[in-house]
C-alpha positions in Angstrom: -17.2 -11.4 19.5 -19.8 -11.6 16.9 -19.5 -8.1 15.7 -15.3 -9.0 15.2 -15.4 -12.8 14.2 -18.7 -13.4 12.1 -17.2 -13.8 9.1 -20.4 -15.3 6.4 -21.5 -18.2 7.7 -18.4 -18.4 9.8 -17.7 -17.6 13.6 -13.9 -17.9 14.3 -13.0 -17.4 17.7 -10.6 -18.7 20.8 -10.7 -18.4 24.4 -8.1 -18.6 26.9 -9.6 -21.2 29.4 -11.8 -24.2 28.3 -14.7 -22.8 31.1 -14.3 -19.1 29.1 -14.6 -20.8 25.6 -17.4 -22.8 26.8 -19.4 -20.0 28.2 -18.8 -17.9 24.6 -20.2 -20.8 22.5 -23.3 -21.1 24.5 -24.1 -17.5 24.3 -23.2 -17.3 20.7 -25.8 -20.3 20.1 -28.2 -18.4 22.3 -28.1 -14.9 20.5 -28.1 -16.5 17.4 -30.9 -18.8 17.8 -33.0 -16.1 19.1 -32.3 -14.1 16.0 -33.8 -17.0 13.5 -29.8 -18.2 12.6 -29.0 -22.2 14.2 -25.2 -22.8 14.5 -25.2 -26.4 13.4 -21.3 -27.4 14.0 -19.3 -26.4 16.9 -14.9 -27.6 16.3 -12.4 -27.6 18.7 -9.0 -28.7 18.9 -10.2 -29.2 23.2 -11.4 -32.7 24.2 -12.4 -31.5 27.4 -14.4 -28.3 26.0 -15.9 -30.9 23.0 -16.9 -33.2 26.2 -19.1 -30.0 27.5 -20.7 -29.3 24.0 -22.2 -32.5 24.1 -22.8 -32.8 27.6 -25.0 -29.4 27.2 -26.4 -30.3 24.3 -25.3 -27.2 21.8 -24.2 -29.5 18.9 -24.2 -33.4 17.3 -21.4 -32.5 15.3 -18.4 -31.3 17.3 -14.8 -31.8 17.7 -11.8 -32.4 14.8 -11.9 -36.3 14.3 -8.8 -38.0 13.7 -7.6 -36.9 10.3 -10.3 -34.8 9.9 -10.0 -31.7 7.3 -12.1 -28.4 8.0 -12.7 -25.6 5.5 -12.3 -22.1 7.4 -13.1 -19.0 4.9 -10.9 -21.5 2.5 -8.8 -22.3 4.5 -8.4 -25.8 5.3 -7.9 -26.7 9.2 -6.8 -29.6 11.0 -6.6 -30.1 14.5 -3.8 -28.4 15.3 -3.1 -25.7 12.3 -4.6 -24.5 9.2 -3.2 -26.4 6.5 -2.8 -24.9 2.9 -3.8 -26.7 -0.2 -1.5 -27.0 -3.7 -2.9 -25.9 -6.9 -2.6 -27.9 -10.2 -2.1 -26.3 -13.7 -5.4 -25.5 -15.6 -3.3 -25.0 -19.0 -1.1 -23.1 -20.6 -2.8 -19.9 -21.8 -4.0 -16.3 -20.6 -7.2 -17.8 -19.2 -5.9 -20.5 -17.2 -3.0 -18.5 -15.6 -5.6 -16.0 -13.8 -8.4 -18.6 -13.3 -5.6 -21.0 -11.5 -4.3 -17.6 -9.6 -7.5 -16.7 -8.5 -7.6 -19.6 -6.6 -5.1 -19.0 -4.2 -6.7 -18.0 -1.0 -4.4 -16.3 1.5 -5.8 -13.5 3.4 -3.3 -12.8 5.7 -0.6 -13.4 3.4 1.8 -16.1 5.0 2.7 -17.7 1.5 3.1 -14.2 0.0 6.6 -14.4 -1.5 6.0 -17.5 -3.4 2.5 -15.9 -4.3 4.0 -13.1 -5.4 6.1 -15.1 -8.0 3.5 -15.9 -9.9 1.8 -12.3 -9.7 4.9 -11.0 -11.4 4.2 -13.7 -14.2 0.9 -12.5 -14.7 2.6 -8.7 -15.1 4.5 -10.4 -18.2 2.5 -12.0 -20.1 -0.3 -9.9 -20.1 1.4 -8.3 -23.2 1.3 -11.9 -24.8 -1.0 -13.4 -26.7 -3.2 -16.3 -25.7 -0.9 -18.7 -25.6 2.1 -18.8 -23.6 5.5 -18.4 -25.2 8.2 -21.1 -23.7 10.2 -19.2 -21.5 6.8 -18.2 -19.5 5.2 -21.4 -20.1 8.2 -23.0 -17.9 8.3 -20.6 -15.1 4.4 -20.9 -14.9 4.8 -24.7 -15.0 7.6 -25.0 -12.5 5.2 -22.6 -10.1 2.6 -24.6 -10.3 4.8 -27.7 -9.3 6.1 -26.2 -6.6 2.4 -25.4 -5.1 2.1 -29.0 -3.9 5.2 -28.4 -1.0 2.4 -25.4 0.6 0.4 -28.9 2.0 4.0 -28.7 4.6 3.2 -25.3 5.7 1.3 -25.2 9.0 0.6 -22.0 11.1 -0.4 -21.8 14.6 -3.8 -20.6 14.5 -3.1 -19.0 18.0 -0.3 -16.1 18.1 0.5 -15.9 21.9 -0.3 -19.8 23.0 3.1 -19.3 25.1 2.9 -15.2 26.3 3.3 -14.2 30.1 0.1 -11.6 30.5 2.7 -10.1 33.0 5.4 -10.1 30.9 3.9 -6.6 29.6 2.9 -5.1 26.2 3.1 -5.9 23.0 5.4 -3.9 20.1 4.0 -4.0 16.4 7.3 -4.2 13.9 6.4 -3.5 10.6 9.2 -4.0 7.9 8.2 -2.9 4.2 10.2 -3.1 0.7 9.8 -2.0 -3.2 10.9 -3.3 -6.1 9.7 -2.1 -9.6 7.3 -5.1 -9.9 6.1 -5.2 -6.3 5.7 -3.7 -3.1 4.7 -5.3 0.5 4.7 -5.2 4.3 5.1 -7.5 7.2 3.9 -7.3 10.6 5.8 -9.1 13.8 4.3 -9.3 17.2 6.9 -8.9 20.0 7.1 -9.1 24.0 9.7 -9.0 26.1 9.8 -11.8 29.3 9.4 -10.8 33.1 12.9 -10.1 33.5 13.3 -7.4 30.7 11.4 -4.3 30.4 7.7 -3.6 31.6 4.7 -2.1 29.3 5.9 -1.4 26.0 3.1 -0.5 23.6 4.2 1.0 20.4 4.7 0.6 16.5 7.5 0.1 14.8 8.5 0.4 11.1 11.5 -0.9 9.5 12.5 0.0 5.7 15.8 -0.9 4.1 15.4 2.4 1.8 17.9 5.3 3.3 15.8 8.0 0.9 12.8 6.9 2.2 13.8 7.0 5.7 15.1 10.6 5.2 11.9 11.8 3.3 10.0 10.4 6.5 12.2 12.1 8.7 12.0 15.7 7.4 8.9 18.2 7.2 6.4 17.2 4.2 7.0 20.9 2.3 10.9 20.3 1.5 9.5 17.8 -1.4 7.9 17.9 -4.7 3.9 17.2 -4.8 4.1 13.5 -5.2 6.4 13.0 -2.4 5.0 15.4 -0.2 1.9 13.7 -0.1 2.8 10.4 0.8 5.0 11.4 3.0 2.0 13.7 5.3 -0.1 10.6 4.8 2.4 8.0 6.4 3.3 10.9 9.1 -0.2 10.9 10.1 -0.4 7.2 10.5 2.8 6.5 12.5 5.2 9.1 14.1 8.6 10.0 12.2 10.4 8.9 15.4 9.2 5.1 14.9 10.9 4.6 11.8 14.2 2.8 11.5 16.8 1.5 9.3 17.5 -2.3 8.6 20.0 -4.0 6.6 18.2 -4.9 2.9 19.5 -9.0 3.8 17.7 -8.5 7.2 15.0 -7.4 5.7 11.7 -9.5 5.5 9.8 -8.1 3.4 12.6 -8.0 1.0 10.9 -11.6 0.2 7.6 -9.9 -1.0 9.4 -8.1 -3.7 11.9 -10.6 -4.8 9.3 -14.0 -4.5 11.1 -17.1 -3.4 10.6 -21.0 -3.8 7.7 -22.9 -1.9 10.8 -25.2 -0.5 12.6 -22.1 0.5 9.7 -20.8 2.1 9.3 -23.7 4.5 12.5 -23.0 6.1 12.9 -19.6 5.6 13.2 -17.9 9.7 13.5 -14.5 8.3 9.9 -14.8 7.0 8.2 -16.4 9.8 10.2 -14.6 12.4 12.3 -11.6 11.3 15.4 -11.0 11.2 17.2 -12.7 14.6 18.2 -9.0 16.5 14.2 -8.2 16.9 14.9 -11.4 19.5 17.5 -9.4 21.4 17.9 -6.7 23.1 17.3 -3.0 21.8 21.1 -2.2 22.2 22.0 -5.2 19.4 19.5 -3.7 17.4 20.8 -2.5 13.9 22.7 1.0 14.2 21.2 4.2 13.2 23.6 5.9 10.7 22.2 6.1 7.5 24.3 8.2 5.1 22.3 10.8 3.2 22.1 9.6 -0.6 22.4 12.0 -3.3 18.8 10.9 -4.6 17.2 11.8 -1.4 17.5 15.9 -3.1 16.2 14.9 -6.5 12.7 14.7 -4.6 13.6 18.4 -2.7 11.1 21.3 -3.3 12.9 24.4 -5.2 11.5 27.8 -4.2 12.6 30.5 -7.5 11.2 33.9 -7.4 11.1 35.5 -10.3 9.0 38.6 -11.8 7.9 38.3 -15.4 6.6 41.3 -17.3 3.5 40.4 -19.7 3.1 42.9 -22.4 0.0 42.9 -23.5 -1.6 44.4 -26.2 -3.6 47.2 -26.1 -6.5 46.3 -28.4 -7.1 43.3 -30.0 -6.3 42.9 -33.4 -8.3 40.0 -34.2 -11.7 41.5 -33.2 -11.4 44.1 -35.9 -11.9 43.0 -40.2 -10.7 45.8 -41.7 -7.8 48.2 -41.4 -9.4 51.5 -41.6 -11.5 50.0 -38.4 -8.8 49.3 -36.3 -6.8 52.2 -37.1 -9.7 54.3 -36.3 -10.5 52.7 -33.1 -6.5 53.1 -32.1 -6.2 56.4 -32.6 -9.1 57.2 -30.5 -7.7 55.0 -27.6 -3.9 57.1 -28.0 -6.1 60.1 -27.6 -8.0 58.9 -24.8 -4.2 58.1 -23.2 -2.5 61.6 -24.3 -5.2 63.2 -22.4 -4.8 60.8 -19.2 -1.2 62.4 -19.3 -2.3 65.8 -20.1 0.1 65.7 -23.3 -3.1 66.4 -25.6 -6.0 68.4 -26.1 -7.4 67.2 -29.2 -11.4 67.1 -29.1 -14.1 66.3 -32.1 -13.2 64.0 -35.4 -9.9 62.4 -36.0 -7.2 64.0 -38.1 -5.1 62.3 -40.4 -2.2 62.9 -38.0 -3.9 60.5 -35.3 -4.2 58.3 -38.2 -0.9 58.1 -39.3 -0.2 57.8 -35.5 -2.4 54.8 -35.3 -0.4 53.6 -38.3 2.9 54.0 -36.7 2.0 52.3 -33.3 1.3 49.0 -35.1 3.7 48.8 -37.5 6.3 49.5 -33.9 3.9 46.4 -32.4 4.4 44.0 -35.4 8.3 44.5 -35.3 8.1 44.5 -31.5 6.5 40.6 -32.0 8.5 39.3 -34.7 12.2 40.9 -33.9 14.9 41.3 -30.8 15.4 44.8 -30.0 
């Protein structure tokens, strides 16, 4: 527990029984204590574990009173959930935007399409100058008006408060999106009752994008470098056979790349849910026929063979600063290659008709540059 949950000076943790949470408080006060470190507040939403705190004497300052507002890692806590706060409007310029963004705290990313709003703002008018020009200044106003509905939002701080241990394992279903401003993923927990199907543990991951499904789906070498690459990574992380195909409206993470209203938000079951089939059985589940796009081959690998003959040149010509050198040294070389083929016999000094020879091989190699033959 206090490897996991020590986060700073904060040790967030739940039990299922009261006699189980009560036994991991006193031990946590004991380890701690002998390490030099004092927990000095002890909360719980529990009378009856609260009534044990004081009874064995771990803390003065216990329990949520009546009312009573707790800061959690920023997050403020009430009895019950974690309550978010609402943001008020620093000004209108460059400055002010970030500073006021910055203080958004949402770690695990509950309000993340109304956050994300306001991080596609930032994208726009960080080409601006200082101040912000009207259109901007509106949507950044209207944002920051809408903040105050978050103080609505409550979260159960506890995921499976109602799960049957025997009703079995848990899936994972991950559903992801894209936009050209945005990208995101979210994660939904789900169990099936006593009466369904026993010990399921696996990971599933949803995407509304037919191209990326069928880039998933096939070896990593079909595609181009960029492709190829993210696609081994995201092999290596979950299987090819756990990825599916939702509807894009039935998608929610569709929300993370669009951004929706803090009123819509409240409301909004695709986000705090998913989409209502992940509730049903397997066999109402979304069907698996995906057509296959015509941009899913833009990304395909190309294999050309092709043989390509480099002519070279057979000395350098600008290592030599004079003619008279070069010629010299050519006509040395074309006797060293006549005699490789046995077509010469020609020892001692040069004669003017290796010269002229010479002559005649660069005056072939100039045309052979500059003309089609």
């Amino acid at each position: 527990m206090l490897d996991n949950a020590l986060y700073a000076d904060y040790l967030c943790y739940g039990a299922e029984t009261v006699q189980e949470a009560s036994s991991l408080s006193a031990e946590a006060v004991s380890i701690l204590k002998d390490a030099g470190f004092h927990l000095r507040k002890l909360c719980t939403n529990s009378r009856e574990l609260k009534a044990l705190w004081i009874q064995n004497g771990l803390s003065n300052e216990v329990g949520f009173e009546q009312n009573c507002k707790l800061k959690v890692v920023g997050l403020v806590w009430v009895d019950v959930t974690p309550l978010l706060n609402s943001l008020e409007s620093m000004g209108n310029t460059k400055r002010s935007v970030l500073s006021t963004v910055a203080r958004v705290f949402d770690p695990l990313g509950f309000i993340s399409p109304f956050v994300v709003r306001v991080k596609k703002l930032v994208q726009e008018i960080w080409e601006e100058d200082s101040k912000l020009p009207d259109d901007l200044r509106i949507k950044w106003e209207k944002w920051c008006c809408e903040t105050g509905c978050l103080s609505d939002v409550r979260i159960n701080r506890c995921y499976f408060s109602n799960w049957d241990r025997d009703a079995g394992g848990i899936e994972i279903h991950i559903f992801c999106d894209s936009s050209q401003v945005a990208y995101g993923a979210v994660t939904y927990f789900r169990w099936e009752t006593t009466s369904g199907e026993s010990l399921v543990k696996r990971v599933v991951v949803w995407t509304d994008s037919e191209i990326c499904l069928h880039w998933i789906k096939s070896s990593a070498t079909k595609w181009k470098q960029f492709v190829s690459n993210r696609v081994v990574e995201i092999q290596d992380c979950v299987v090819p056979d756990r990825w599916f195909h939702c509807p894009g409206l039935e998608n929610p993470a569709d929300r993370l790349t669009r951004g929706v209203s803090a009123v819509s938000l409240k409301s909004d079951d695709l986000w705090w849910s998913g989409p209502r089939w992940l509730k049903s059985p397997r066999y109402d589940w979304p069907q698996q026929k995906c057509r296959v796009p015509d941009e899913y081959m833009q990304e395909k690998r190309i294999v050309v063979h092709t043989a390509i003959v480099k002519d070279d040149p057979l000395i350098d010509i600008s290592r030599f600063s004079s003619l008279t050198r070069l010629l010299r040294v050519t006509a040395y070389v074309l006797r060293f290659l006549g005699k490789l083929g046995g077509k010469s016999t020609q020892t001692g000094p040069l004669v003017a008709a290796e010269i002229s020879e010479a002559e005649e091989f660069w005056v072939k190699q100039v045309q052979r540059e500059h003309f089609d033959f």
